[in-house]
C-alpha positions as a printed Julia matrix, in Angstrom:
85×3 Matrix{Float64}:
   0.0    0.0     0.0
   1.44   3.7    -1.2
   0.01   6.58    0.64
   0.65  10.26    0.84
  -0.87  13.3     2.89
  -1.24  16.38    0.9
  -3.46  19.76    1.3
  -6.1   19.97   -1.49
  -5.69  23.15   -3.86
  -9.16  23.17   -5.4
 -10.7   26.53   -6.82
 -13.32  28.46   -4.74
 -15.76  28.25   -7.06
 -15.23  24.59   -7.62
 -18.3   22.45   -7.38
 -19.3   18.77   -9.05
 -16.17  19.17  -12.1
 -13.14  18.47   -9.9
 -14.99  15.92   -7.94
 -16.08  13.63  -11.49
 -12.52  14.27  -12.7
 -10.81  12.58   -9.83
 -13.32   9.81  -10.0
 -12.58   9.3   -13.68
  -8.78   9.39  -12.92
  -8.86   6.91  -10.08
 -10.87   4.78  -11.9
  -7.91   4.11  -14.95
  -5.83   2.44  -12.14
  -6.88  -1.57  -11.45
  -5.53  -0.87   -7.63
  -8.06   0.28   -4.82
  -7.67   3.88   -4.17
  -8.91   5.72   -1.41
  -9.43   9.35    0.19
  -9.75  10.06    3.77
 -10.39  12.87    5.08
 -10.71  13.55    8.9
 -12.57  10.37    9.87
 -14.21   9.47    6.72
 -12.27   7.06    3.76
 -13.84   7.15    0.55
 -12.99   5.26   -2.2
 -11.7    7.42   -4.95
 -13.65   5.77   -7.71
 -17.16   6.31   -6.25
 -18.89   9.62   -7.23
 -21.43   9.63   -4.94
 -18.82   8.61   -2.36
 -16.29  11.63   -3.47
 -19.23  13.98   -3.57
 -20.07  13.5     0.23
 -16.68  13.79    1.42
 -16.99  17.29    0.13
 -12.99  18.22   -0.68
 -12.38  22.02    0.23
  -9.65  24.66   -0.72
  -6.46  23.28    2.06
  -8.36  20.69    3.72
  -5.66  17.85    4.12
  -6.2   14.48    2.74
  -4.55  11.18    2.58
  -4.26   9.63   -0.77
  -3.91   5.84   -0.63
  -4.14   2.83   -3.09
  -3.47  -0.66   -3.04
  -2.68  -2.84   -6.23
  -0.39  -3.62   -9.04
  -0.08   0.21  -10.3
  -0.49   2.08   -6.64
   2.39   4.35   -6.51
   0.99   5.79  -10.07
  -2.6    5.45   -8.85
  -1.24   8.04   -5.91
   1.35  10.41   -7.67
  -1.74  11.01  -10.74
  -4.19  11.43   -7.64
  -1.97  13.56   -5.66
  -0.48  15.83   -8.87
  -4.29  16.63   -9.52
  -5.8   17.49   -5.95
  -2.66  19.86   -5.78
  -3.4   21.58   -9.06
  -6.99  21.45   -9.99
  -8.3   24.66  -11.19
């Protein structure tokens, strides 16, 4: 298992957009990927699952996956969350 605790950089006005994007990027990788957040993990390739962990601008979050292709899985995951605009 590769994980990795970043702060998210989202834009203010973001809404649904970033959310379906990181859904759609988690979901190329065959490993399990997950976000937690506080006391909630999500896994990264459910969009009704990402949109009620509801990411904000800074909040930290741990990245993690689990599989053949989990250290891509988590630098793809992490390169978006800290450059989403």
């Amino acid at each position: 298992m590769v994980s990795e605790t970043i702060k998210v950089n989202l834009a203010a006005d973001a809404e649904a957009r970033p959310v379906a994007v990181l859904v759609q990027k988690a979901s190329q990788y065959e490993s399990r990927v997950y976000i937690q957040a506080g006391d909630k993990k999500i896994n990264a390739k459910s969009i009704m699952g990402m949109m009620s962990l509801g990411l904000n601008q800074d909040e930290e979050v741990t990245i993690s996956a689990e599989g053949e292709d989990e250290s891509m899985a988590v630098a793809n995951i992490v390169d978006y969350l800290k450059n989403a605009k």
